[in-house]
C-alpha positions in Angstrom: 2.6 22.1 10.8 2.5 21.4 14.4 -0.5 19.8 15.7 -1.9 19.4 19.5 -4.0 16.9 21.2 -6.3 17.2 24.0 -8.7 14.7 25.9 -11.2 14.5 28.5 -9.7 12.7 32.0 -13.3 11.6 33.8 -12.0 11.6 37.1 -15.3 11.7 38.8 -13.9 15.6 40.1 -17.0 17.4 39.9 -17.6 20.7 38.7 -17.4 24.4 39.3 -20.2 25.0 41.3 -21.1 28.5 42.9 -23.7 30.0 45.4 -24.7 33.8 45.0 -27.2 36.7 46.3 -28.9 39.3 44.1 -30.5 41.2 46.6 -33.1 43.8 45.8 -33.4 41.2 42.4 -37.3 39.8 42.1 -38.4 36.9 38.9 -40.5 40.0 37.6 -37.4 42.0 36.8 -36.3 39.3 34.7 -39.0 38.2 32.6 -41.6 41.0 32.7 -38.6 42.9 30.1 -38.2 42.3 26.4 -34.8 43.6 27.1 -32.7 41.0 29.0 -31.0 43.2 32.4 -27.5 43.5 32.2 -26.9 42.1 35.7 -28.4 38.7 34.2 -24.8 38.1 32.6 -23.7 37.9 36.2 -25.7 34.7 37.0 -23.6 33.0 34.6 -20.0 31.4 35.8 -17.1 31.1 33.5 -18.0 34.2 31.7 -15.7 35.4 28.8 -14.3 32.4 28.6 -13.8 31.0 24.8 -13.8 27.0 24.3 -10.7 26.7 23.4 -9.6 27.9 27.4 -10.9 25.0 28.4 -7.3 23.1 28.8 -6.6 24.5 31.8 -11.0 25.8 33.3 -13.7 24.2 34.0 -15.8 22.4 31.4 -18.7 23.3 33.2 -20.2 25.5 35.4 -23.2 26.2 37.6 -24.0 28.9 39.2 -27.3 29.1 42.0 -28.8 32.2 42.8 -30.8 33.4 45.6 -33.7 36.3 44.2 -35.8 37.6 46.5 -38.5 35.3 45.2 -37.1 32.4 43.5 -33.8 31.0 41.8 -31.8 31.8 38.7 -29.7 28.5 37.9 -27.2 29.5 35.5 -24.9 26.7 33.4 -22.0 27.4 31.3 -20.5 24.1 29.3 -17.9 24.3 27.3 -19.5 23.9 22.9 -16.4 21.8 22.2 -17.7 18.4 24.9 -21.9 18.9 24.4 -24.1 20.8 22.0 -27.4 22.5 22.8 -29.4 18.6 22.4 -26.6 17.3 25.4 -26.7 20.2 27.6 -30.5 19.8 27.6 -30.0 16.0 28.3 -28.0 17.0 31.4 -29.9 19.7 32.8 -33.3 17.6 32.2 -31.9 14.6 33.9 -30.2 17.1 36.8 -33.8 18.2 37.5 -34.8 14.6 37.7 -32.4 13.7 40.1 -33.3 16.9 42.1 -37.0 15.9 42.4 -35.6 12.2 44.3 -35.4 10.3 41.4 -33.2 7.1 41.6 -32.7 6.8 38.2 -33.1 8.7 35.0 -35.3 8.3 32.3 -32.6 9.0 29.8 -29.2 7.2 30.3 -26.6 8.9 28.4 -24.9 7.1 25.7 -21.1 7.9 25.8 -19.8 5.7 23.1 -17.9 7.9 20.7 -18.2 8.1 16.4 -15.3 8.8 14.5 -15.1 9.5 10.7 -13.2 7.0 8.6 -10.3 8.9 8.6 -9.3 8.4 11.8 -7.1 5.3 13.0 -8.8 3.1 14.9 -5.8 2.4 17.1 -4.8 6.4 16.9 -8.2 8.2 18.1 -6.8 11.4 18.9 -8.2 14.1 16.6 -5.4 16.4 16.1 -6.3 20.7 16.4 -4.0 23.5 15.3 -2.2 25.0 18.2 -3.9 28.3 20.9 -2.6 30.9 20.0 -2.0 33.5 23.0 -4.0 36.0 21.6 -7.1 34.2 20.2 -9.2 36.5 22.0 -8.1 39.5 19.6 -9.9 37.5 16.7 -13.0 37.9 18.2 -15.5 41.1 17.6 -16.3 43.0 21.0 -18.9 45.3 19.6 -21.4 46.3 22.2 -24.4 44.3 22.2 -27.4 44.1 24.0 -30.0 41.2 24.3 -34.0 41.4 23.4 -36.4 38.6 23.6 -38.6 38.9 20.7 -42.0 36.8 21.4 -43.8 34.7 18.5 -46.9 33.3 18.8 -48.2 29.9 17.3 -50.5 32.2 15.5 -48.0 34.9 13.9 -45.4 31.7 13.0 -48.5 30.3 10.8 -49.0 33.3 9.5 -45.2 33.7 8.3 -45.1 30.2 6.8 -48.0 30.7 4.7 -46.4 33.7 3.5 -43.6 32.6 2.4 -44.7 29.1 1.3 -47.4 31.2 -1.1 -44.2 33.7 -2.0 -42.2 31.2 -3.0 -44.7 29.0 -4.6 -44.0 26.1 -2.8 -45.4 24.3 0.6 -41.9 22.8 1.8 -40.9 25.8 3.8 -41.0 25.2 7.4 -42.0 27.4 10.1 -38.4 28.0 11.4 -37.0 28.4 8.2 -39.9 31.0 7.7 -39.0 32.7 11.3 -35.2 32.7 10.9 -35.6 34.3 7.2 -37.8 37.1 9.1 -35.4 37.7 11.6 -32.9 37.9 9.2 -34.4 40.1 6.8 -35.1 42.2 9.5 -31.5 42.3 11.3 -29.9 43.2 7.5 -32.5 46.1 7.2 -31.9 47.6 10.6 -27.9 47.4 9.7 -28.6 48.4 6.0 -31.0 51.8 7.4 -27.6 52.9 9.0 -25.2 52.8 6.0 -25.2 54.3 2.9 -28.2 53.4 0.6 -26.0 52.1 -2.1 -24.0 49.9 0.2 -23.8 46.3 -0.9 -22.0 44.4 0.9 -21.9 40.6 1.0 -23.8 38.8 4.2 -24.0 35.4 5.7 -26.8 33.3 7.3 -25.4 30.1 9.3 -27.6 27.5 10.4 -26.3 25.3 13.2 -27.3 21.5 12.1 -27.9 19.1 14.0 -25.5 15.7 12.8 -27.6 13.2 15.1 -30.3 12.2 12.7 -27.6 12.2 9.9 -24.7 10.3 10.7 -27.1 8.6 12.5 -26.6 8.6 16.1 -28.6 7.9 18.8 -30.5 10.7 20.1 -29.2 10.1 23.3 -25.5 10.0 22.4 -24.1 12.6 24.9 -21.5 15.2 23.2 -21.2 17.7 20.4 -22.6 16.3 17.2 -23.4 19.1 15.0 -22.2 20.8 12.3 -22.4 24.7 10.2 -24.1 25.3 7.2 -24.0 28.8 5.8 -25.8 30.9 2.9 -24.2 33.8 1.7 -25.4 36.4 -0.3 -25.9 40.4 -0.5 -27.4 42.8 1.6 -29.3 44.7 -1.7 -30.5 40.9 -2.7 -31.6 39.9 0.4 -33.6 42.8 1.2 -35.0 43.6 -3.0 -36.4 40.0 -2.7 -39.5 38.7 -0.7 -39.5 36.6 2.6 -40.8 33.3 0.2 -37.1 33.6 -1.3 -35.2 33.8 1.8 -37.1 31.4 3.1 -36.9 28.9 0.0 -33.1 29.8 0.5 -32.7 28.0 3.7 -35.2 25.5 2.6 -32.5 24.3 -0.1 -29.6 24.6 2.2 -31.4 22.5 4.8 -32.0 19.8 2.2 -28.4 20.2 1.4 -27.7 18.5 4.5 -27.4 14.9 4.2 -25.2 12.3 6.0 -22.6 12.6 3.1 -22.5 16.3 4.2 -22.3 15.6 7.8 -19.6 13.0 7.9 -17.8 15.2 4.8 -17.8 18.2 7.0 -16.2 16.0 10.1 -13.6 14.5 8.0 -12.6 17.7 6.2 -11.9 19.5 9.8 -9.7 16.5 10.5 -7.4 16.9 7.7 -7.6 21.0 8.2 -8.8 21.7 11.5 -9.5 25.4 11.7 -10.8 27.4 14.9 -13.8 29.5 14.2 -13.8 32.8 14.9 -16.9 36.1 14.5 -17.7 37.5 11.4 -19.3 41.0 11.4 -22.0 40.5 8.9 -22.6 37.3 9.9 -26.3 36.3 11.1 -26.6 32.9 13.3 -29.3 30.8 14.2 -28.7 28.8 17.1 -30.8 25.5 19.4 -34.1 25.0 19.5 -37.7 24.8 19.9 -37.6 21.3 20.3 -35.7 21.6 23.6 -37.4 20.7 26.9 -36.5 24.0 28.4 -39.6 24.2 30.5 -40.2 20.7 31.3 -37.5 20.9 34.1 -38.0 20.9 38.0 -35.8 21.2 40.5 -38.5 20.7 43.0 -39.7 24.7 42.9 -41.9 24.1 40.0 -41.2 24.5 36.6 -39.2 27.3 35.0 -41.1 31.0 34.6 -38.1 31.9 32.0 -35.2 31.2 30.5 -32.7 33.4 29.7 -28.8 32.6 27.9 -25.5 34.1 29.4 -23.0 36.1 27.6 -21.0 33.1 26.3 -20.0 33.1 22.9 -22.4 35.9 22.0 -22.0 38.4 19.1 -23.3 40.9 16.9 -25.8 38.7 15.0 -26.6 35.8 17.3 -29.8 34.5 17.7 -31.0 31.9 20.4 -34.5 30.1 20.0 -36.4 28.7 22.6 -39.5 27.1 23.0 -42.7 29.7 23.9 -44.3 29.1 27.8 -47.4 27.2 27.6 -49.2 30.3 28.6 -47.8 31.9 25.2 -49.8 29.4 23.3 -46.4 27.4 22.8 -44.9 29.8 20.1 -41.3 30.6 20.1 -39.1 33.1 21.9 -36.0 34.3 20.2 -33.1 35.9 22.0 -31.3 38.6 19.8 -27.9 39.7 20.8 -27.1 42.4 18.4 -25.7 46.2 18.7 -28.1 48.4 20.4 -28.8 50.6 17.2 -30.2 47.4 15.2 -32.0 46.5 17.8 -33.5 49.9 17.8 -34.3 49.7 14.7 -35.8 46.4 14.7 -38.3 47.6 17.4 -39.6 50.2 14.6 -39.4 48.4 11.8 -43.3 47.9 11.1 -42.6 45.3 9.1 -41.1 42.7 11.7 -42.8 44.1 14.9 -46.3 42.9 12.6 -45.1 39.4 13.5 -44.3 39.9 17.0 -46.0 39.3 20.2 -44.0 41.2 23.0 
């Protein structure tokens, strides 16, 4: 089998950095809607772009612009060189630098881990090679994006639930959340099939390898891994939110160190490129992010919003709630307009749901 190898030349070259208008465009328009405007996409650079591209673009990209009443900075890095924890670390630290800082309160740590498997004197990891028409692998359903808002309150409320369904108190309030949300997504795509379909489903957690392996927290790159629970549509929805819950619960327990480095090592003897599945359902970063904490010198953030990159039929992105929200959690659902639809009517889910 051929193989190809790629690395990073730090050249000190700077980044793809952009300047834009919205005219007309205010904050309000932005985040007084559950529904996340279409021209938001546009505040993003590098859009369309898949990770694998970035031999010959820009790992990263910003993108500045001008509202009539404030400023929408958008950033695009390429998932391969940071995960969600890094690309925190660098826009936290680019906000402190912004504000006059000489220094920041975070130095990142760029000494790599490798698994056992790799020659010490041979570190390049070797990935199968691009094919031209990658992009073809990928599903290009219509989507659209809705911010669903939970309160502090409403995620108690769904952890007791499913801790007392499940007859158990390990469940934690995001495994109780992301078994809601995907309860509810199979129901909305279940409500427009055939009531006897069954087909099988997936939920993929994206874990975190820091705390695992262990790193430092400030080790700057992409240290995570997938873990994935599959199962049935007519399961998932015939049994209660306790067991879906309890589901995660286990798989999240399932990830140890031995599974972290395992899953590193395996890729290295068969690397593989992911690609979308259409049933699947991913949960993606994190409360725990200091999304609001930055300041660029305007005063902190009054929303957050994610670009279109790497988006599919089933992705959700959680953020931490504005401290005016009580410090719940916001989710971002990109999904096709018809589940989303449906998820807006479905009693059940909207019970749990702020905005």
């Amino acid at each position: 089998m051929t193989r190809c190898f790629f690395f990073i030349d730090c050249n000190n070259a700077g980044i793809e950095f952009t300047h834009a208008t919205a005219c007309g465009m205010s904050v309000s328009d932005i985040e007084n809607r559950s529904h996340v405007p279409e021209i938001v996409s546009s505040f993003f650079p590098l859009n369309g772009l898949l990770n694998c591209e970035g031999i010959s673009n820009p790992l990263l990209g910003v993108q500045v612009t001008e509202l009539v009443d404030g400023y929408f900075i958008g950033c695009t890095a390429n998932h391969s060189v940071v995960d969600g924890v890094s690309f925190w670390h660098f826009f936290n630290s680019w906000s402190e630098i912004s504000r006059g800082s000489d220094s920041i309160s975070k130095p990142p740590i760029f000494e790599r881990w490798f698994p056992s498997n790799i020659c010490n004197s041979n570190r390049l990891i070797p990935v199968p090679p691009l094919q031209p028409n990658l992009q073809n692998n990928f599903s290009s359903v219509p989507l659209q994006d809705r911010f669903f808002q939970f309160s502090r309150e409403s995620i108690a409320r769904l952890k007791a639930k499913a801790n007392s369904e499940a007859r158990t108190d390990k469940i934690s309030s995001l495994q109780a959340l992301s078994a809601h949300l995907w309860r509810a997504v199979i129901r909305a795509r279940h409500s427009s099939r055939s009531p006897d379909s069954n087909q099988e489903i997936s939920c993929m957690l994206v874990v975190g390898a820091r705390s695992r392996i262990p790193l430092p927290d400030r080790y700057f790159g992409n240290a995570l891994h997938r873990a994935r629970l599959t199962t049935s549509e007519l399961e998932l929805l015939q049994q209660s939110l306790g067991w879906a819950a309890l589901k995660l619960n286990e798989l999240v327990a399932e990830q140890t160190r031995e599974a972290a480095v395992g899953f590193v090592e395996e890729w290295v003897k068969n690397p593989n490129i992911v690609s979308k599945g259409i049933n699947t359902f991913v949960v993606s970063s994190s409360p725990r992010f200091n999304v609001y904490g930055n300041d660029f010198g305007w005063g902190k953030p009054a929303a957050v919003r994610s670009g279109k990159a790497q988006k599919f039929d089933g992705m959700m992105t959680v953020f931490p709630g504005l401290e005016c929200s009580g410090r719940g959690v916001d989710v971002e659902a990109s999904l096709a307009p018809l589940t989303l639809l449906a998820m807006g009517a479905d009693a059940e889910f909207m019970e749990f749901v702020t905005i």
